[in-house]
N, C-alpha and C positions, 0 to 999 in steps of 0.2 A: 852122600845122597845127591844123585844128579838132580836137573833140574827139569820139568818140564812145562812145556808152554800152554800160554792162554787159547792163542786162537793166531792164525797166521793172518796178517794184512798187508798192504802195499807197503810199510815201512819194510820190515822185510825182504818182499818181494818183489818191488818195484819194477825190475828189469824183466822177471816172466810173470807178471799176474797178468794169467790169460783165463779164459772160463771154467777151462778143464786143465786144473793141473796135478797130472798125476805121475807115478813111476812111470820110466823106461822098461822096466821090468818087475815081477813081483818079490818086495822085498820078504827072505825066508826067514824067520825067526826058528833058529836050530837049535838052541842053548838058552838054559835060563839065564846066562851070567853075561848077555849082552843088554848092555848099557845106551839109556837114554841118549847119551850124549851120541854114543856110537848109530844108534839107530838114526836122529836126528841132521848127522852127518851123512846117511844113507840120504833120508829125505832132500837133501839142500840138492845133494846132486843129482839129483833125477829127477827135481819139480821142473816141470816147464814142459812136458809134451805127454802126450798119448801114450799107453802102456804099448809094449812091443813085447809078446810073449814069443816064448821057442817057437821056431818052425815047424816043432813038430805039430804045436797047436795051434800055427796063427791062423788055419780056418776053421778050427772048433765053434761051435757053438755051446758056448758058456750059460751056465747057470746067473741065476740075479745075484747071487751069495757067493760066486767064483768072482767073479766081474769084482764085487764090493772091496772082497781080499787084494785088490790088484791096484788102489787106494794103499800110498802112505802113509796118509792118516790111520788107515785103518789099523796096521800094524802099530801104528803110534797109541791107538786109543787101548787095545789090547794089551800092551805095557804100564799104561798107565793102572787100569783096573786091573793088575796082578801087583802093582808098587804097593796100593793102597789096601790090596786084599793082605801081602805078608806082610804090612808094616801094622801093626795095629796100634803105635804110638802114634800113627799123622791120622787126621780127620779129613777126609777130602773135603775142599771147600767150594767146590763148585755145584753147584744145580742145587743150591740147599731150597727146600720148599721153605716158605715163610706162610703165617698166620695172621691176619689184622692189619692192620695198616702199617706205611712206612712216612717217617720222617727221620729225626738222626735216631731213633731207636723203632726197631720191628720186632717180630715175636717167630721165633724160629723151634716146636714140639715145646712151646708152653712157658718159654724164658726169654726172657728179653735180653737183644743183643744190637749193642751200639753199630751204628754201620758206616763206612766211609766208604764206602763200595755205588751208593744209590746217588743219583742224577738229581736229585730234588732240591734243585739250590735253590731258588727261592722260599723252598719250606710250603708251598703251596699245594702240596698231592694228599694231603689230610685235612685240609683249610675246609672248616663245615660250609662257608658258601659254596665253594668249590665244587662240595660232596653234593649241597642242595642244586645246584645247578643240572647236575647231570642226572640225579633224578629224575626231575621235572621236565627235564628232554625225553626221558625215556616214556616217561604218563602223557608226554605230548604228541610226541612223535614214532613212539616204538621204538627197539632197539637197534634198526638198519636204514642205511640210508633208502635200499628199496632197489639202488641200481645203478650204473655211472651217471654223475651228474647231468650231462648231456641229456640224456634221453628217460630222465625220471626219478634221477635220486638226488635231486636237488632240494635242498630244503632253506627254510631262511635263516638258521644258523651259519648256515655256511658263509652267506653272505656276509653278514656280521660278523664272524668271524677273521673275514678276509679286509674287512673293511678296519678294523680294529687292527690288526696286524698291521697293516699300511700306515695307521695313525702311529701305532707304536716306533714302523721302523723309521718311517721318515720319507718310504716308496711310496709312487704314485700310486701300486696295486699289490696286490696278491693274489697267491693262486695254491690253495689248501687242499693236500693226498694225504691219502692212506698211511704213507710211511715215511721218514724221511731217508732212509736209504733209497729205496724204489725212487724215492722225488729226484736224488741226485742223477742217481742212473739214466731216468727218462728224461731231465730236461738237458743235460748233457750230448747223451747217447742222438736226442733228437733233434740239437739246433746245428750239428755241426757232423762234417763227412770225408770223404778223401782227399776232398780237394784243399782241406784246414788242417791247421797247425795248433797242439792243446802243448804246451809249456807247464808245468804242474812241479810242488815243491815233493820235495821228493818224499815227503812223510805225508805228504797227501792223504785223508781218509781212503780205504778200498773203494768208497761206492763213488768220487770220482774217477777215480783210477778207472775204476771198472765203466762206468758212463763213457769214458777217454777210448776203453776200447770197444763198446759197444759202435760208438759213432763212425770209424772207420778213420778218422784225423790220425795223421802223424803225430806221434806222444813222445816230448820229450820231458824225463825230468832232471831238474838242477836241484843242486845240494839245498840243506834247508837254510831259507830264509840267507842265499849267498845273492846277494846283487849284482855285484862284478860278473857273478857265472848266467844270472836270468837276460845281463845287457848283454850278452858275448853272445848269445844261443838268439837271442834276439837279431840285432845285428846280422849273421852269419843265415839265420831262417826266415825271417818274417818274409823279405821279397819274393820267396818263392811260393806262397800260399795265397787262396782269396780272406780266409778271415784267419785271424791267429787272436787264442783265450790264453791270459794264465789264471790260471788253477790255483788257490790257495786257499787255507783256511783261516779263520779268523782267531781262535786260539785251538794250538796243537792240542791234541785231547793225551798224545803221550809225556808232553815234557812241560804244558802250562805255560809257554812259553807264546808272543802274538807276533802274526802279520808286521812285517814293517810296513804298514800301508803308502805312507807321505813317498817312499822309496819306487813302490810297485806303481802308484796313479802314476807319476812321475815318467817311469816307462813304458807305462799301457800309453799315454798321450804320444808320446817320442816316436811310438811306433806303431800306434795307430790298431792297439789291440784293444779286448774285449778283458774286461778283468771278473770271473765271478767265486765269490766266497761264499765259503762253504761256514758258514756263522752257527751250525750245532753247538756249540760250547762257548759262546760269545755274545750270542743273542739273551740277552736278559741278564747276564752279568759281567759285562764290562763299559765302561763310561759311566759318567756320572749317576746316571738315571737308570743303565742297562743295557742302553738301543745299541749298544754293537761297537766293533773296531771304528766307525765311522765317527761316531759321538768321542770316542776313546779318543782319537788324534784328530780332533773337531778337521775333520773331512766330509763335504758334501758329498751326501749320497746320490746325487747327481755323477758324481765320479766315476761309479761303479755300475755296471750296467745288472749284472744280478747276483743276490745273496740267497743262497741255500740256508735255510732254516727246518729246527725240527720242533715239536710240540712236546717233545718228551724228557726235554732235558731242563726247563724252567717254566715249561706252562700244562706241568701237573696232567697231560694226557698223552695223545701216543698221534702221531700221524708227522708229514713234512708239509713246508712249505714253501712258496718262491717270491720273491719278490723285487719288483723295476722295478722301468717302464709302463705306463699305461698298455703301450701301443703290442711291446712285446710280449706280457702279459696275456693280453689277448688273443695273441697268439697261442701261448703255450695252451690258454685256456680250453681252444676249439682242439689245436692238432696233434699234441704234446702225448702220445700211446702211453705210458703208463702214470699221466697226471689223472685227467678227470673221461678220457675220451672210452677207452677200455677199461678202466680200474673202479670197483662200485664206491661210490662216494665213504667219505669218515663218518665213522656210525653220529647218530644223533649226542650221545652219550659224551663222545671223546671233544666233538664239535663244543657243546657246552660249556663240560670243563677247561677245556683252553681258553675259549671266550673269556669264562670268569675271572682263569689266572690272566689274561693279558689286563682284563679292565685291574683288577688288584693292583697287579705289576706297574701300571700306571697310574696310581693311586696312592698308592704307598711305596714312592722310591726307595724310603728308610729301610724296604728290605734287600734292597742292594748292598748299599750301605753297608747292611749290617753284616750280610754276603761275604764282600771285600774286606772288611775289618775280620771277619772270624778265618777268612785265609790268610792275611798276615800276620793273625796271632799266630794260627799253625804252624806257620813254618820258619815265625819266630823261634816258640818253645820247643819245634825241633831241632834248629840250629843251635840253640843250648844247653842242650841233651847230647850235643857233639853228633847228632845224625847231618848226614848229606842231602840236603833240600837244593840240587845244584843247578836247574834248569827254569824255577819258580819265577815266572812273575807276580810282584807285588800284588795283590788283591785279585789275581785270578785262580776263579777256586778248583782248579787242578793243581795237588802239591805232591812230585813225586818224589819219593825216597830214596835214594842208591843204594842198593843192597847187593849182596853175593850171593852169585844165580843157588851154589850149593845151599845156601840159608832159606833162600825162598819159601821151600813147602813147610819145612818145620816150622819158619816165622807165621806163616798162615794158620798152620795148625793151634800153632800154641796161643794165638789172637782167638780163634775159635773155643779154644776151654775158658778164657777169661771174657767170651760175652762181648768181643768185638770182631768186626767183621770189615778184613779190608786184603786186596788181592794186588799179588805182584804181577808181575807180566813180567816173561823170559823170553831168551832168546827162543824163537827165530822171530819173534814180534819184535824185540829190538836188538842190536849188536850185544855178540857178545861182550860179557863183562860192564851189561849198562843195564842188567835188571833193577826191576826200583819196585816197590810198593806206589803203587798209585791212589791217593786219596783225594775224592772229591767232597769238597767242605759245601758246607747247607749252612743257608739263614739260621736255622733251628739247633745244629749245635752250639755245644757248651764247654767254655773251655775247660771245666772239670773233667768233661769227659776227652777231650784232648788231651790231657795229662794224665789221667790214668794209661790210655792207649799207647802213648811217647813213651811211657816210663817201661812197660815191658818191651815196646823194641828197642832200647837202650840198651834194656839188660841184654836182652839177646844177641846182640850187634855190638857189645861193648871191643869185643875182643878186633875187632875191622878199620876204628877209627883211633 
């Protein structure tokens, strides 16, 4: 069984993620007995520019449904829903609707199924304050902010919420959107231009990536987390730009693995750059308390000029956020096109909920703690089950599995009939031969339910290690 992929991003694709990336031309699917991997290999070679049909039709005017077929993906997803349509032994595990709440267990057509799939590392996206918080935004305020903040969809959640955030991370401010994708793109995409230099690791999330080339900066990326390659590209670039950023995140969201911070301040100073982190999977559990890679390698956040943050990956809601500087801040706040200027403010609802999880979060550090301690048990008791936990840092609750890309969907599948729920990622998201089961550990589970889960990808995987 070949393998197929989650979803394509800049680890991937680094060298052509541009807006539009599609075939050179439209790939034909003639035979049923072409193979994933074959099609895949189709894609790899023709991502990166504009479809280029025959000459006998390149001034056709195409249909909306012609145009769509002329997407790789699109052949890709076509294959995919005929794998699963003649296999009737794999369960596809993707887009499953869920029921009722999520913490380490959800409810997916009336059974309950363990999850390492969901973002909820504090344990806070079911926390009944949490719940009563957002309520009582909605009896207060209705369910929309009403309009971009600027000009009327401001409300005093917001404030508090941004102000709470500041306290949390340590910034003089913040500045709270809709999304934290959108957040990275816009304050990216808008502080920097052609005349700047963006330096970025190369497993960069997509939405800096994409921010990288919204802005119009020369984008270079260096190997991950290689210093020797960040001084060298340093050195050799920075004289030739007005500002030069690097790019990085605060922990990888594929391998769990952190920023060398003390290494990067080090060279942002040396050369006189801008360093901002992209803290979605770092902000709220890592360092003693939570507050970030900063706390983590006791580095003043003075250091660092801005940290991208999101609300949905430890403060139990959905939107992004930014935060210095007072001064730039304020900036971002007035001119920043998809923070607060164009974009209609975070619903009342989402505002609240984060509120309560950050006051929580700040309140009750033990559930950090508890956080960091349930991902080292993890990936203990999968190191003794003889799995491959091979990229894990200590107590960051990203713990990926190394698996064989061929094993992936069946392991998915067969996690699916036993009530758990946890999804690999294949090439083309990362190199080949480096697929892993990716599981993100919560406050809330249990290591009984860790061992039940370990014990059948053991069984399944016995034969690899």
């Amino acid at each position: 069984m070949k393998s197929i992929p989650m979803r394509l991003n800049s680890r991937a694709v680094s060298d052509r993620l541009i807006p539009h990336y599609r075939t050179k031309e439209r790939i034909e699917m003639t035979t049923q007995n072409t193979s994933i991997d074959n099609l895949l290999s189709q894609i790899r070679s023709k991502m990166g520019s504009t479809p280029i049909r025959d000459q006998s039709q390149s001034n056709a005017i195409l249909s909306l449904e012609a145009y769509v077929e002329d997407y790789a993906e699109y052949a890709l997803l076509q294959r995919i829903h005929s794998l699963y349509h003649r296999d009737s032994a794999l369960r596809n595990p993707y887009f499953q609707p869920r029921s009722g709440t999520v913490s380490s267990v959800l409810q997916i057509e009336n059974k309950d199924y363990v999850t390492f799939s969901n973002y909820n590392y504090l344990g806070l996206s079911n926390d009944a304050r949490v719940k009563a918080a957002a309520c009582e935004a909605i009896e207060t305020y209705g369910t929309h902010a009403g309009a971009a903040r600027m000009v009327g969809g401001e409300i005093e959640l917001h404030r508090e919420l941004e102000q709470a955030l500041a306290e949390f991370t340590g910034f003089e401010a913040t500045a709270v959107a809709v999304g934290g994708y959108s957040t990275n793109v816009s304050a990216i995409g808008y502080l920097l231009d052609k005349r700047d230099l963006i330096i970025h690791d190369e497993y960069m999330h997509n939405s800096g990536v994409m921010g990288a080339v919204m802005s119009g900066a020369k984008r270079i990326a260096f190997p991950h987390n290689n210093m020797d390659a960040l001084k060298r590209l340093l050195e050799d670039n920075r004289s030739q730009h007005r500002k030069t950023v690097i790019l990085v995140e605060g922990a990888y969201s594929m391998d769990g693995d952190l920023i060398n911070l003390p290494a990067v301040v080090e060279l942002k100073n040396q050369f006189n750059a801008w360093l901002i982190i992209d803290e979605a999977h770092s902000c709220g559990t890592v360092g003693a308390s939570g507050r970030g890679v900063c706390e983590h390698f006791n580095v003043p956040v003075s250091e660092v000029e801005l940290i991208v943050g999101t609300l949905s990956k430890s403060f139990a809601s959905c939107g992004g956020f930014l935060a210095g500087s007072k001064k730039l801040i304020e900036l971002l706040h007035h001119f920043c096109p998809g923070l607060l200027l164009y974009s209609t403010g975070i619903s009342p609802a989402n505002a609240a909920a984060a509120l309560a999880a950050v006051r929580i979060a700040t309140a009750e550090p033990e559930r950090v703690t508890r956080l960091q301690n349930n991902a080292v048990l993890f990936k203990q008791l999968a190191q003794q089950k003889g799995l491959d936990c091979r990229t894990c840092i200590p107590g960051v609750p990203i713990v990926p599995m190394m698996i064989e890309d061929e094993k992936a969907l069946q392991l998915m599948s067969l996690l699916l009939e036993n009530q758990f729920i946890a999804h690999a990622v294949m090439h083309p998201v990362v190199p080949r031969e480096a697929a892993r089961l990716r599981c993100f550990i919560s406050a809330d589970h249990e290591e009984s339910q860790m061992i039940r889960m370990l014990d059948i990808i053991a069984r399944e995987t016995s034969g690899n290690h």
